[in-house]
LUMNUGU-56399 format. One line per field, with one value per residue: residue number from 1; y, x, z of N, C-alpha, C in turn. Coordinates in nm, 4 decimals, always signed. Each point is the difference from the previous one (the first is absolute). Example, Ala and Ser with C-alpha at 12.3 -4.5 7.8 and 13.67 -1.06 7.14 Angstrom:
! LUMNUGU-56399
num: (1 | 2)
ny: (-0.5690 | +0.1050)
nx: (+1.3190 | -0.0350)
nz: (+0.7800 | -0.0720)
cay: (+0.1190 | +0.1190)
cax: (-0.0890 | +0.0820)
caz: (+0.0000 | +0.0060)
cy: (+0.1200 | +0.1090)
cx: (+0.0900 | -0.0770)
cz: (+0.0000 | +0.0730)
This chain:
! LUMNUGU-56399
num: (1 | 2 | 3 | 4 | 5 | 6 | 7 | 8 | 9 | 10 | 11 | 12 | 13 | 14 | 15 | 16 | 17 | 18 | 19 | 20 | 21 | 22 | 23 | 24 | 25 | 26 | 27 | 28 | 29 | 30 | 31 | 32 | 33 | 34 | 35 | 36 | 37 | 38 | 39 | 40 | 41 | 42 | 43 | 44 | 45 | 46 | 47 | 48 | 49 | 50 | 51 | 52 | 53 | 54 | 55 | 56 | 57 | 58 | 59 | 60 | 61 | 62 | 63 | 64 | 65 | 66 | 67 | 68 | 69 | 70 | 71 | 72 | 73 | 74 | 75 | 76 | 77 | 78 | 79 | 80 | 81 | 82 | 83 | 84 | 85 | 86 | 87 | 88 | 89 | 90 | 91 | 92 | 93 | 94 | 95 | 96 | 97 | 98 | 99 | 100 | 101 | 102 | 103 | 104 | 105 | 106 | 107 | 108 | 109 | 110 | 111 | 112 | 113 | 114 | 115 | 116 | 117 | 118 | 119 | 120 | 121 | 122 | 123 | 124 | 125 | 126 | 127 | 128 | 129 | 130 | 131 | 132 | 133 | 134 | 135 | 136 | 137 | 138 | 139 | 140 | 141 | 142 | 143 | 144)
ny: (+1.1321 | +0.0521 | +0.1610 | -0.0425 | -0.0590 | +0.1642 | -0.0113 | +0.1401 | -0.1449 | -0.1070 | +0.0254 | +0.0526 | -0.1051 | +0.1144 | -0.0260 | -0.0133 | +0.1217 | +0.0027 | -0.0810 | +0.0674 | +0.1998 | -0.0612 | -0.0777 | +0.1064 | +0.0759 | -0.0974 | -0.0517 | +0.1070 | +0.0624 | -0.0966 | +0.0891 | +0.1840 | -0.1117 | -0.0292 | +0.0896 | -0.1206 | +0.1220 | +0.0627 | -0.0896 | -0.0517 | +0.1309 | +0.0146 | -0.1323 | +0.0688 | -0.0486 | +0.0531 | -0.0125 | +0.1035 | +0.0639 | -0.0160 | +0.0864 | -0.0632 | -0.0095 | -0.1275 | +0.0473 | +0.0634 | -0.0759 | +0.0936 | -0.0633 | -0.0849 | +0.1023 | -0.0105 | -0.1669 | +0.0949 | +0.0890 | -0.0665 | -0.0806 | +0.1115 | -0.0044 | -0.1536 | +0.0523 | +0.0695 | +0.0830 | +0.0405 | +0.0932 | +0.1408 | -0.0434 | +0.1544 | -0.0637 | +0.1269 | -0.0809 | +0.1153 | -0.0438 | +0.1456 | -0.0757 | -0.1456 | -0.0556 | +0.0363 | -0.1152 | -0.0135 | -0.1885 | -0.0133 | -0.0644 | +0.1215 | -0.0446 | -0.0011 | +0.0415 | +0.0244 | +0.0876 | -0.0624 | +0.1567 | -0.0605 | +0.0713 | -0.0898 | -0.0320 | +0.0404 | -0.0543 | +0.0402 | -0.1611 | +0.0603 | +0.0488 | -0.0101 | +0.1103 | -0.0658 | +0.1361 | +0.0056 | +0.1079 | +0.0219 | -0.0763 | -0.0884 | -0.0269 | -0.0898 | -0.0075 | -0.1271 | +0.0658 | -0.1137 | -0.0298 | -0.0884 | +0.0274 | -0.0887 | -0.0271 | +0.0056 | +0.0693 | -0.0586 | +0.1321 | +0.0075 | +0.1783 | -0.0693 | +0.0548 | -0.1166 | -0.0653 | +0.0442 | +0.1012 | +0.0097)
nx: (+0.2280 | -0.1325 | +0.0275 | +0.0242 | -0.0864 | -0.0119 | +0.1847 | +0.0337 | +0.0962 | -0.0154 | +0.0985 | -0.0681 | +0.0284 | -0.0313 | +0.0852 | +0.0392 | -0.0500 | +0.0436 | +0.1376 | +0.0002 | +0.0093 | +0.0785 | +0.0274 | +0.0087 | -0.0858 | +0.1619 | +0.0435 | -0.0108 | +0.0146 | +0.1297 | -0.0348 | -0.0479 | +0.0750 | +0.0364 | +0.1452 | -0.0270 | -0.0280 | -0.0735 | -0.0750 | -0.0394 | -0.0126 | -0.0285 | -0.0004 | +0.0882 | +0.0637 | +0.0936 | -0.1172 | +0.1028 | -0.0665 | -0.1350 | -0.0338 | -0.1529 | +0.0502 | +0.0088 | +0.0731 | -0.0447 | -0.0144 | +0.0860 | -0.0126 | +0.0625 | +0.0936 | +0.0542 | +0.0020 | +0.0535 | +0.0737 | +0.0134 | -0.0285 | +0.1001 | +0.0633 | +0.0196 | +0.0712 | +0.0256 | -0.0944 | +0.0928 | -0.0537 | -0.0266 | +0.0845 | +0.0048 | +0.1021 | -0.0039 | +0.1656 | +0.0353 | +0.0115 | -0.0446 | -0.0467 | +0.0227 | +0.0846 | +0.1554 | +0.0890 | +0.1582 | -0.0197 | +0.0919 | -0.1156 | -0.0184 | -0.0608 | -0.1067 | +0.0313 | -0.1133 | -0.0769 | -0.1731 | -0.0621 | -0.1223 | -0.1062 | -0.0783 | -0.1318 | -0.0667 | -0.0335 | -0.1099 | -0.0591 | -0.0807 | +0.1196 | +0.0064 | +0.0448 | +0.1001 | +0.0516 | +0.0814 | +0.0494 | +0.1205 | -0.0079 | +0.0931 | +0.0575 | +0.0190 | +0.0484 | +0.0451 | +0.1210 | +0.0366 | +0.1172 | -0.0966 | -0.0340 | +0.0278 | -0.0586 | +0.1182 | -0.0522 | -0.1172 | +0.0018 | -0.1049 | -0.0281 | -0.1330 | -0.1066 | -0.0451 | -0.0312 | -0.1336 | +0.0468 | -0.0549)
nz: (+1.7115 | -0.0429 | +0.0516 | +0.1037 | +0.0229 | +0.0458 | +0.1460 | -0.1317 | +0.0123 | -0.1387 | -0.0373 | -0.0979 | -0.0538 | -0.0480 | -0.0658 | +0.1377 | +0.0493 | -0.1166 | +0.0322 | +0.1616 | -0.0688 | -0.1064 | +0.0630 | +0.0955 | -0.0734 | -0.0308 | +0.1151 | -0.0104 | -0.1280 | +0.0631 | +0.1482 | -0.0615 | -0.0836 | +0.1020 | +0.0149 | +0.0075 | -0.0722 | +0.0547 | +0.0701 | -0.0956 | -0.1092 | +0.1053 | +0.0244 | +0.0834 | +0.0071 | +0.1471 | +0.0528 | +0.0670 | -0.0245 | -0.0180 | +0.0956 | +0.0268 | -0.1428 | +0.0145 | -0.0702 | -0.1104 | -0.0499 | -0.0686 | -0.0310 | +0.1356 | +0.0220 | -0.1406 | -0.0253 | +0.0652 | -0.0520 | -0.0722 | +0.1527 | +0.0770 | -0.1358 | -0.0320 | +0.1431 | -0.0627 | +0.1342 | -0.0448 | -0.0421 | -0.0140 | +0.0009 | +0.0185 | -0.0299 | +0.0899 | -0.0202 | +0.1545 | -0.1388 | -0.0374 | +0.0766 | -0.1060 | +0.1365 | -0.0805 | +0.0315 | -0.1013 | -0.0011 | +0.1055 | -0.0695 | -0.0406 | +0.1194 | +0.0022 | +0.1552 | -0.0855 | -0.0078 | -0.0517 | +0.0146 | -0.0038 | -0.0806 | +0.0421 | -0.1266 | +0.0630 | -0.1118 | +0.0902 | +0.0211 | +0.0881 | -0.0509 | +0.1331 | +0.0091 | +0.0576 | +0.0623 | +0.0699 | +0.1057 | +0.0298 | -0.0860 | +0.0510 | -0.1441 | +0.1018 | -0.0959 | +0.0018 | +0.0272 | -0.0755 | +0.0099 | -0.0283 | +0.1067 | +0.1081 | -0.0193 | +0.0750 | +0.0601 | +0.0847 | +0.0102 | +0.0584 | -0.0364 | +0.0548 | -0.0435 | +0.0312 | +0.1052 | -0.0512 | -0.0881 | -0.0790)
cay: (-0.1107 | -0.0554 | +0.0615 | -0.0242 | -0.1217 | +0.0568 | +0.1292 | -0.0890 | +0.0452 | +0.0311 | +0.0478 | -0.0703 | -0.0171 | -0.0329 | -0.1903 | -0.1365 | +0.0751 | -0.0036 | -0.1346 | -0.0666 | +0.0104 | -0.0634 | -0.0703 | +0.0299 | +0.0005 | -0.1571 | -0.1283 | +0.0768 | -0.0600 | -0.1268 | -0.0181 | +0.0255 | -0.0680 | -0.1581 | -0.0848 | -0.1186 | -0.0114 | +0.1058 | +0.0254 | -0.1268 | +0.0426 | +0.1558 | -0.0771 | -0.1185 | -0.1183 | -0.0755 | +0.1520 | -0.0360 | +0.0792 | +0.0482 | +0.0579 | -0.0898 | -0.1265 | -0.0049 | -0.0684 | -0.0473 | +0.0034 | +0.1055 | -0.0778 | -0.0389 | +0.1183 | +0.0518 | -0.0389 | +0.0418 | +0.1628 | -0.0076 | -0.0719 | +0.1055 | +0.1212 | -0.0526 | -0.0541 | +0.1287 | +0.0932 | +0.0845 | +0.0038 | +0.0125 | +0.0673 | +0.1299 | +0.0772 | +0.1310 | +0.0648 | +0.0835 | -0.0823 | +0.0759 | +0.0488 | -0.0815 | +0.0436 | -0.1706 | +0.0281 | -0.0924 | -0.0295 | -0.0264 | -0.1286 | +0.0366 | -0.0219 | +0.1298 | +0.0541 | +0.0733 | +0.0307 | +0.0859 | +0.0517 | -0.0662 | -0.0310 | -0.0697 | +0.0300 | -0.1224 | -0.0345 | -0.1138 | +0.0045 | +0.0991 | +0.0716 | +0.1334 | +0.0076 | +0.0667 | -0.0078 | -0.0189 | +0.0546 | -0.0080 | -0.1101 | +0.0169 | -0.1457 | -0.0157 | -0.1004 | -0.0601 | -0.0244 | -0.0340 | +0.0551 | +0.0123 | +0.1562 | -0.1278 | +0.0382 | -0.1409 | +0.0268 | +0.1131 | -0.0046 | +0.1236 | +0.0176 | +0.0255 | +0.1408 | -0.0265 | -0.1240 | -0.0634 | +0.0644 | -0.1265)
cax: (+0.0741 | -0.0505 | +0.0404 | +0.1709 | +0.0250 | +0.0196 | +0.0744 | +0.1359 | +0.0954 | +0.1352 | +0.0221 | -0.0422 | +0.0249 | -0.0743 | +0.0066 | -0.0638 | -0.1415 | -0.0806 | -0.0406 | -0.0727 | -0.1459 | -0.0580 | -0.0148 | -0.1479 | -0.0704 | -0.1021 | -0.0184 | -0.1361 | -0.0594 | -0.0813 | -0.1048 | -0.0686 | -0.0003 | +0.0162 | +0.0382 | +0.1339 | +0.0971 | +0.0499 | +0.0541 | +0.1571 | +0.1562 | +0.0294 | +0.0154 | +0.1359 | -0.0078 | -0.0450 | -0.0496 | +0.0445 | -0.1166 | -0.1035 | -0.0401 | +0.1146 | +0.0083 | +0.1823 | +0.0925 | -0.0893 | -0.0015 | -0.1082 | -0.1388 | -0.0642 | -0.0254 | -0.0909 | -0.1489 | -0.0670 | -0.0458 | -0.1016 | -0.0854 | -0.0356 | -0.0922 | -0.1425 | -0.0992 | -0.0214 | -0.0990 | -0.0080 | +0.0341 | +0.1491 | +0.0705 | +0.0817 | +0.1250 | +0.0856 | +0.0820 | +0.0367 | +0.1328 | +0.0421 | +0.0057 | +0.0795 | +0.0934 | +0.0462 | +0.1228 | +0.0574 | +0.0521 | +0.0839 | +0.0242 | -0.0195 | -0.1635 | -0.0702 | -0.1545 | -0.1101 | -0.1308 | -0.0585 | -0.1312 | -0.0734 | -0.1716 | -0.0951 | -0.0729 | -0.0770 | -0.0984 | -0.0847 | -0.1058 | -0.0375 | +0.0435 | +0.0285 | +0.1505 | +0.0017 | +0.0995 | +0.0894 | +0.1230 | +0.1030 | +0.0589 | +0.1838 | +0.0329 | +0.1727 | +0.0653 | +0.1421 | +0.0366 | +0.1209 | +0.0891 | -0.0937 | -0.1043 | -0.1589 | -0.0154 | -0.0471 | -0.0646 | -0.1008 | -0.1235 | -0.0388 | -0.0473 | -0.1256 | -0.0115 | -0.1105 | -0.0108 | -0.0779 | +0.0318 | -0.0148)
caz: (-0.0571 | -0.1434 | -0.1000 | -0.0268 | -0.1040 | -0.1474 | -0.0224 | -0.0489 | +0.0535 | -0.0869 | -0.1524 | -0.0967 | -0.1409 | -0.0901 | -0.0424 | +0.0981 | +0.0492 | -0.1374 | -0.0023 | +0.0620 | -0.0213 | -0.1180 | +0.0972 | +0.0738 | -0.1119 | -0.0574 | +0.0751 | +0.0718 | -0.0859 | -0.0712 | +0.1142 | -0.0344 | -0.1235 | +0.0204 | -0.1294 | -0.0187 | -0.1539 | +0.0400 | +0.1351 | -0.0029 | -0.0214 | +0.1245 | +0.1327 | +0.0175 | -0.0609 | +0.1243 | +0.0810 | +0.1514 | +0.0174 | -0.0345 | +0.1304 | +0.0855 | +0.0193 | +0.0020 | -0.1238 | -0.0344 | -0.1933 | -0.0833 | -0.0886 | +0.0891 | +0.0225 | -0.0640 | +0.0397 | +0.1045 | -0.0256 | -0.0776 | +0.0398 | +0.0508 | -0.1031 | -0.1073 | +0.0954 | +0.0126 | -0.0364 | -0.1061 | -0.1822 | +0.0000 | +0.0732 | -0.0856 | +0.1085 | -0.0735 | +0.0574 | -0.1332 | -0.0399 | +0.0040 | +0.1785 | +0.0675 | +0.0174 | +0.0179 | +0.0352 | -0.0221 | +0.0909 | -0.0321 | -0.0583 | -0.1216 | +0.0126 | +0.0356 | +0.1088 | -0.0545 | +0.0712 | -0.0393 | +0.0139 | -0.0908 | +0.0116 | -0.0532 | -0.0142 | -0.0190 | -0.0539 | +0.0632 | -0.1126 | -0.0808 | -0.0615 | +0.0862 | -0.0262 | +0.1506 | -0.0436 | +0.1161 | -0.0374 | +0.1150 | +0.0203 | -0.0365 | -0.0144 | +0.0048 | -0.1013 | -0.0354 | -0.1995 | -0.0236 | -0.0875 | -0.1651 | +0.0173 | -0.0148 | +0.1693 | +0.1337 | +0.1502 | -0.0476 | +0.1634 | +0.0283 | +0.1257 | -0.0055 | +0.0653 | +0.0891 | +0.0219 | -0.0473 | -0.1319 | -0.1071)
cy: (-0.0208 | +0.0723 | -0.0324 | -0.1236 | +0.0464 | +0.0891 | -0.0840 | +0.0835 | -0.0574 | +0.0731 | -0.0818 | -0.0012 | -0.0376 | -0.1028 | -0.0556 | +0.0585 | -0.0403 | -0.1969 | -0.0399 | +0.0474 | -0.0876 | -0.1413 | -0.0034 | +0.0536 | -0.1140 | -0.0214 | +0.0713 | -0.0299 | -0.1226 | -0.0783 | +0.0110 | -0.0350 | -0.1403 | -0.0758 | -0.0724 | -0.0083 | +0.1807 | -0.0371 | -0.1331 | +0.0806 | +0.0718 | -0.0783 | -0.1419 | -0.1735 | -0.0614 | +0.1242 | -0.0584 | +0.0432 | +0.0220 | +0.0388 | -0.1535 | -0.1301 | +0.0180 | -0.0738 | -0.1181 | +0.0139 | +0.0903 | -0.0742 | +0.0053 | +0.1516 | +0.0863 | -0.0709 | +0.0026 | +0.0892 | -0.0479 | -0.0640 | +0.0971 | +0.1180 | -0.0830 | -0.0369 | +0.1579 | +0.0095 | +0.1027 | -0.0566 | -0.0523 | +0.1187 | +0.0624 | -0.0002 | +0.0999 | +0.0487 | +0.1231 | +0.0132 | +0.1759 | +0.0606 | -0.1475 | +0.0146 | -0.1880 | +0.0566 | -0.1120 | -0.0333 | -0.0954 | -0.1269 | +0.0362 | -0.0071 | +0.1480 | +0.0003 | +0.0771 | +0.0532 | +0.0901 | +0.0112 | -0.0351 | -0.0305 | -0.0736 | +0.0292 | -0.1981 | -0.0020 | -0.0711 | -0.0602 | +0.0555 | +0.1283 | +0.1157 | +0.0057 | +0.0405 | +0.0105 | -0.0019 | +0.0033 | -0.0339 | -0.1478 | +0.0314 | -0.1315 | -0.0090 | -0.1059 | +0.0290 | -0.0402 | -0.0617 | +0.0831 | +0.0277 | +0.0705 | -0.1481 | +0.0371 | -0.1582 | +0.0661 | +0.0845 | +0.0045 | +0.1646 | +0.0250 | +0.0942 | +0.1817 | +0.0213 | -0.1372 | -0.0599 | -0.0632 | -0.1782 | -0.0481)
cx: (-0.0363 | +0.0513 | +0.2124 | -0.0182 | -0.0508 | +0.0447 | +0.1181 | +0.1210 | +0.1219 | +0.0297 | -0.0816 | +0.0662 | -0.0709 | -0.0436 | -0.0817 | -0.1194 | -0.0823 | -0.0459 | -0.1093 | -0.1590 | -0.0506 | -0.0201 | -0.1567 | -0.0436 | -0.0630 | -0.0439 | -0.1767 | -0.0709 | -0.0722 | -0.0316 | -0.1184 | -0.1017 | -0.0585 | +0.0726 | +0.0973 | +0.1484 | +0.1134 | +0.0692 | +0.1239 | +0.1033 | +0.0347 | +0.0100 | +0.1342 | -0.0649 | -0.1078 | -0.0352 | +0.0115 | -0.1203 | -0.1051 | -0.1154 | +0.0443 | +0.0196 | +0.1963 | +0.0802 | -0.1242 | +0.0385 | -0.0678 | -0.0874 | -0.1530 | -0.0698 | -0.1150 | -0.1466 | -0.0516 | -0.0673 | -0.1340 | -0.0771 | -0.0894 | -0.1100 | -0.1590 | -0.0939 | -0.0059 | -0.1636 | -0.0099 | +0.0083 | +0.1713 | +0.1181 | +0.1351 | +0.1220 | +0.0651 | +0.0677 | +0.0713 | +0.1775 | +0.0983 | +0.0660 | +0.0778 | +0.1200 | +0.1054 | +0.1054 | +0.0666 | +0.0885 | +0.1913 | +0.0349 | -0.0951 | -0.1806 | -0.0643 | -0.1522 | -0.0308 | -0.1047 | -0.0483 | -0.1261 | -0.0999 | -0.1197 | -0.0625 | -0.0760 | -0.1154 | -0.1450 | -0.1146 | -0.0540 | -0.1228 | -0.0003 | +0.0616 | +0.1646 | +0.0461 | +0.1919 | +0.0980 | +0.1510 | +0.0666 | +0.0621 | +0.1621 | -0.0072 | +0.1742 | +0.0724 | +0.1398 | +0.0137 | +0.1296 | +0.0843 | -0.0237 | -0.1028 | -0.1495 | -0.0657 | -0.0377 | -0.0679 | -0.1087 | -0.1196 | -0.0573 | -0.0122 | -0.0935 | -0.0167 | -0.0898 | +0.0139 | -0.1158 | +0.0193 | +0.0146 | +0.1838)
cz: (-0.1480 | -0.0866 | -0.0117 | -0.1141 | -0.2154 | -0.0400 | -0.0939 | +0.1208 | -0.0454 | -0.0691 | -0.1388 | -0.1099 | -0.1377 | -0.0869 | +0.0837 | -0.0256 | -0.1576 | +0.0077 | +0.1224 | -0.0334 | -0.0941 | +0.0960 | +0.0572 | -0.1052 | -0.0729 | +0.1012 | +0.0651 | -0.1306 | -0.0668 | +0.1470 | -0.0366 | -0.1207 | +0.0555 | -0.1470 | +0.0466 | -0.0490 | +0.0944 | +0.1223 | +0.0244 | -0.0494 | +0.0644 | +0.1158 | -0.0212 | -0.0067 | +0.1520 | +0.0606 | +0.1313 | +0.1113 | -0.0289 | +0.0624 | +0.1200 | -0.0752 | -0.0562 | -0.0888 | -0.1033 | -0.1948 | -0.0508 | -0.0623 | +0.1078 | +0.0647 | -0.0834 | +0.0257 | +0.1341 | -0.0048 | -0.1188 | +0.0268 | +0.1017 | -0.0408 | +0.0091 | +0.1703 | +0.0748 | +0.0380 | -0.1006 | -0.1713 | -0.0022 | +0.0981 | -0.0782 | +0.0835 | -0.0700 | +0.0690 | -0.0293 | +0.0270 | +0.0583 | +0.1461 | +0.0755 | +0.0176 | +0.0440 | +0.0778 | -0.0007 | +0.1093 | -0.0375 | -0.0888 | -0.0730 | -0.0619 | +0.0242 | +0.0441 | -0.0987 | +0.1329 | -0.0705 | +0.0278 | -0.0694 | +0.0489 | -0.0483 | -0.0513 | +0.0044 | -0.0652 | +0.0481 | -0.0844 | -0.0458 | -0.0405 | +0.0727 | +0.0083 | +0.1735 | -0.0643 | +0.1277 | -0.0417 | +0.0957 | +0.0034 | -0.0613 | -0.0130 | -0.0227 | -0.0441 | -0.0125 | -0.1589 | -0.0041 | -0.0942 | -0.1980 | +0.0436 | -0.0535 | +0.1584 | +0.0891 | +0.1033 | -0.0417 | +0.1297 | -0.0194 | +0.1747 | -0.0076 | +0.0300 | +0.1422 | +0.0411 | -0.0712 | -0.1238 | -0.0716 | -0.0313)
């Protein structure tokens, strides 16, 4: 089942495929950033989704994620998605299922790097290529 969820089975259009990678690129970026400033311009106004929580304010969203990062066991935490192996498919109202392959890298505090692969993070994009839905699926049940 894990690997169907990183088969393409639309047709791609280039255009869309250049706006949603520039998409996942920021929005992983300014994760990896804990930047405020990154992850408000890559997130729709109302996130219908955000693993479990439900229809929520990008603002409110973002200070989650950034409340997430600063109660972190770790330093810091590396998300590297690889933008090159995600696969979308447009839907009839013009939104787009994204899924992408993406490793962690986590920073302990003292200084040890543990890195963990196999995670698919599956995001919803509106029609401005912002993204409303956002969840993963773990590679392991333990898995941070």
């Amino acid at each position: 089942k894990r690997l169907n969820m990183l088969e393409q089975s639309a047709p791609i259009d280039e255009y869309d495929l250049e706006r949603i990678k520039e998409t996942v690129d920021g929005f992983f970026s300014g994760l990896s950033n804990v930047s405020h400033t990154e992850l408000s311009k890559y997130l729709s106004p109302i996130v219908s989704r955000f693993n479990n929580t439900t229809n929520i304010p990008n603002e409110k969203m973002v200070g989650q994620l950034l409340l997430l990062a600063s109660k972190s066991d770790s330093k810091s935490i590396l998300f590297e998605p690889e933008i090159t192996k995600l696969i979308y498919e447009k839907q009839e109202n013009d939104t787009y299922n994204v899924n992408v392959p993406t490793q962690k890298s986590f920073v302990k505090n003292d200084g040890a790097t543990e890195l963990i692969k196999g995670y698919i993070i599956h995001l919803k994009l509106d029609p401005n290529y912002r993204i409303y839905s956002f969840y993963e699926t773990k590679p392991f049940s333990s898995a941070p």
